[in-house]
Wavefront OBJ file of the C-alpha trace (Angstrom):
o trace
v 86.807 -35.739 -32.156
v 83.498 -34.880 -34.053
v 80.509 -34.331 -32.631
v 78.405 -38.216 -32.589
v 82.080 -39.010 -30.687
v 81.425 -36.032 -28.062
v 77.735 -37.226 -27.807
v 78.345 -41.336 -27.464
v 81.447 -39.577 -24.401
v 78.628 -37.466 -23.151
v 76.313 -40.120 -22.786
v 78.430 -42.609 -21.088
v 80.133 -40.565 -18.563
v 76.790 -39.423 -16.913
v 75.964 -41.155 -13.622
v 73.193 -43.676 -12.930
v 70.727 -42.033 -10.753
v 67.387 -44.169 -9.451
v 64.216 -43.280 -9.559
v 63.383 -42.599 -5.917
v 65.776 -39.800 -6.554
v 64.567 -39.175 -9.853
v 60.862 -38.239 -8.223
v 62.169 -36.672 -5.298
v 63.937 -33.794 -7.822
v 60.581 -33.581 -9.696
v 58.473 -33.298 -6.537
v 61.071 -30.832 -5.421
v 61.001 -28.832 -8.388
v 57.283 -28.641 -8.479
v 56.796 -27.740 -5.235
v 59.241 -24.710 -5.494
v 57.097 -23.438 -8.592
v 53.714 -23.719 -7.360
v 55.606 -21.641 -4.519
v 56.910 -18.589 -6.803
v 54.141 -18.716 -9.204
v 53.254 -14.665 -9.892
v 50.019 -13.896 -8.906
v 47.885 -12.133 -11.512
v 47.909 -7.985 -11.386
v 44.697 -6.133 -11.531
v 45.191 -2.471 -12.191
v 43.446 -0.413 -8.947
v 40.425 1.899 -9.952
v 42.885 4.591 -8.518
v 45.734 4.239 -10.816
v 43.221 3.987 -14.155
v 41.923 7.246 -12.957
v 45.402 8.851 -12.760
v 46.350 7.297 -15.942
v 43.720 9.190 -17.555
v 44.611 12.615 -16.067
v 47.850 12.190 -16.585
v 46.733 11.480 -20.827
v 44.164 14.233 -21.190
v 46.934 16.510 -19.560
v 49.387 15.465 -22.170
v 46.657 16.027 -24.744
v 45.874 19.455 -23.849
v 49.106 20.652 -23.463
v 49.911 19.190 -26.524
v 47.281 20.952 -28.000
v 47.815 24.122 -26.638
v 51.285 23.887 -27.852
v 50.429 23.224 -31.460
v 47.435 26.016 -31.147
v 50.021 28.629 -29.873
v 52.400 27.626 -33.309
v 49.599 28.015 -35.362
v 48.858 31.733 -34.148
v 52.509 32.471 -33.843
v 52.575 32.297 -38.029
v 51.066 35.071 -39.654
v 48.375 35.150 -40.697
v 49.050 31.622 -41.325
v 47.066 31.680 -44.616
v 48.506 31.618 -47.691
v 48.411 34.915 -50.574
v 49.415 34.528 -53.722
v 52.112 36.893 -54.626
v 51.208 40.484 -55.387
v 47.940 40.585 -53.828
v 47.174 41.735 -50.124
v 44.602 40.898 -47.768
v 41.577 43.713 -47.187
v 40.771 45.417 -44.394
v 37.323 46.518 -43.834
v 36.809 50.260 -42.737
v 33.715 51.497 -41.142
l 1 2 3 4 5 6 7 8 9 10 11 12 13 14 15 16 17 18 19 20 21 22 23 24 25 26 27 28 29 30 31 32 33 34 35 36 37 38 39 40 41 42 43 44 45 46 47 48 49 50 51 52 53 54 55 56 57 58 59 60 61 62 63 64 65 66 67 68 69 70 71 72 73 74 75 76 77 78 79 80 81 82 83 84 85 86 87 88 89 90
């Protein structure tokens, strides 16, 4: 059996159904998603404010984090080899 023989078997074993039945399952099925239909979601002024806390916080620690690397590597500038950085005495 190829597939335009499965189609044509398809086609004529499906039943006959009217059309008061026909509408009936469309005004069904429209009422039911009119029913569920999401609302739309507006963020609260609450939750944008702790959004942005909880950001900066992220920021700064993240920055704080990297800062305290930097200063852990001394003295985190570069010297060629055989030279050695001055010290000024009073």
């Amino acid at each position: 059996m190829d597939d335009s023989a499965l189609d044509q078997l398809l086609l004529g074993s499906r039943p006959d159904v009217d059309e008061r039945a026909l509408r009936g399952a469309q005004e069904l099925a429209d009422a039911i998603a009119r029913q569920h239909r999401p609302r739309p979601r507006r963020i609260s002024p609450r939750r944008k404010i702790f959004a942005a806390l909880g950001v900066g916080a992220l920021a700064l620690t993240g920055a704080g984090s990297l800062a305290a690397y930097q200063l852990s590597i001394p003295p985190f500038v570069t010297i060629p080899d055989g030279e050695s950085l001055s010290t000024a005495h009073s």
